[in-house]
N, C-alpha and C positions, 0 to 999 in steps of 0.2 A: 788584110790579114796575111800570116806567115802560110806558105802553102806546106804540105808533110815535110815534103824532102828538106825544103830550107829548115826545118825546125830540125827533121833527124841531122843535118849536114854539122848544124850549128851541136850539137850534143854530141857527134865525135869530135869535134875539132875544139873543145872547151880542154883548158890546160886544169890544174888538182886545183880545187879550191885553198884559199888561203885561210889563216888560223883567224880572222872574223869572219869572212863566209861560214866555217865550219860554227863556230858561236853564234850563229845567227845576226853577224851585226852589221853584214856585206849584202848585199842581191847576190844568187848565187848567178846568175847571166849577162847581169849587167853593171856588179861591184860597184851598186850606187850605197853609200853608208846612212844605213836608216838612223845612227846616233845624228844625224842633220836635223833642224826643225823642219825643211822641207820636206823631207825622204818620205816616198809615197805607203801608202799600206804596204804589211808583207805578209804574205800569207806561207802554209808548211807544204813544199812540193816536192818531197824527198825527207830520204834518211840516210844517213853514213854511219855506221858503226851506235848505233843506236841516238844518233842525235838528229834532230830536225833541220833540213836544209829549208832556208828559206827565198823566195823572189818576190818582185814587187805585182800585187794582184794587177792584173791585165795582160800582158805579153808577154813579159819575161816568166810569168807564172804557163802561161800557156807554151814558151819554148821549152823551157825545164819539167815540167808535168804534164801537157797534152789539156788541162783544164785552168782558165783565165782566173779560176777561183784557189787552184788549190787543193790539196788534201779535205777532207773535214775532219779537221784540230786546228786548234787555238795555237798559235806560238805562246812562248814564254813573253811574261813583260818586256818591256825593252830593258829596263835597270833590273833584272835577273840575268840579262843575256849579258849585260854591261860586266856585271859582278861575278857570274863565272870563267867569264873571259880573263878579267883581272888575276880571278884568284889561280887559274893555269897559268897565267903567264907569267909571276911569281913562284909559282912551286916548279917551274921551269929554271925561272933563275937560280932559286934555292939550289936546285940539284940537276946544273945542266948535263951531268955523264950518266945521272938515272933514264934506264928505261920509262917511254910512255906508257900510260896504263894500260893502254889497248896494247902494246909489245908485252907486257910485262904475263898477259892473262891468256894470248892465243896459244892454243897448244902445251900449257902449263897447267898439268890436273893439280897442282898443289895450289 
């Protein structure tokens, strides 16, 4: 098993997740793609801006959260996670000079 330090070392030296990491469709530690048929369970071991990050249960769950299991919560299906990914990424192309929704809402009482 990962001793503290290695696991804290590995958690500063992690680069921003990318736009399936953040949709749940990535490991957030080890960017294996759970849309795979093999891709291991994923369990919720984090949050970003009110979304679920997820990793694969066993170690990469225990480097990202400190527990092999995870949060207790369920992630979203995989084809919900598939399908709001799609539809961001589309209303992305739609309006590539619109602000994101999380830009659009910080600091804007309106």
């Amino acid at each position: 098993m990962y001793s503290q330090e290695s696991i804290s070392g590995r958690r500063r030296g992690r680069p921003e997740p990318t736009a399936e990491t953040l949709s749940g469709l990535a490991c957030l530690v080890c960017a294996t793609d759970y849309r795979a048929a093999s891709a291991p369970e994923a369990v919720v071991v984090s949050h970003r801006d009110d979304r679920p990050l997820l990793a694969c249960r066993g170690t990469c769950a225990r480097m990202a959260g400190g527990s092999v299991d995870g949060l207790d919560e369920t992630p979203l299906p995989l084809d919900e996670r598939v399908r709001r990914h799609q539809d961001a990424a589309h209303q992305d192309a739609a309006h590539p000079d619109a602000p994101h929704e999380d830009a659009r809402h910080q600091g804007d009482p309106s």
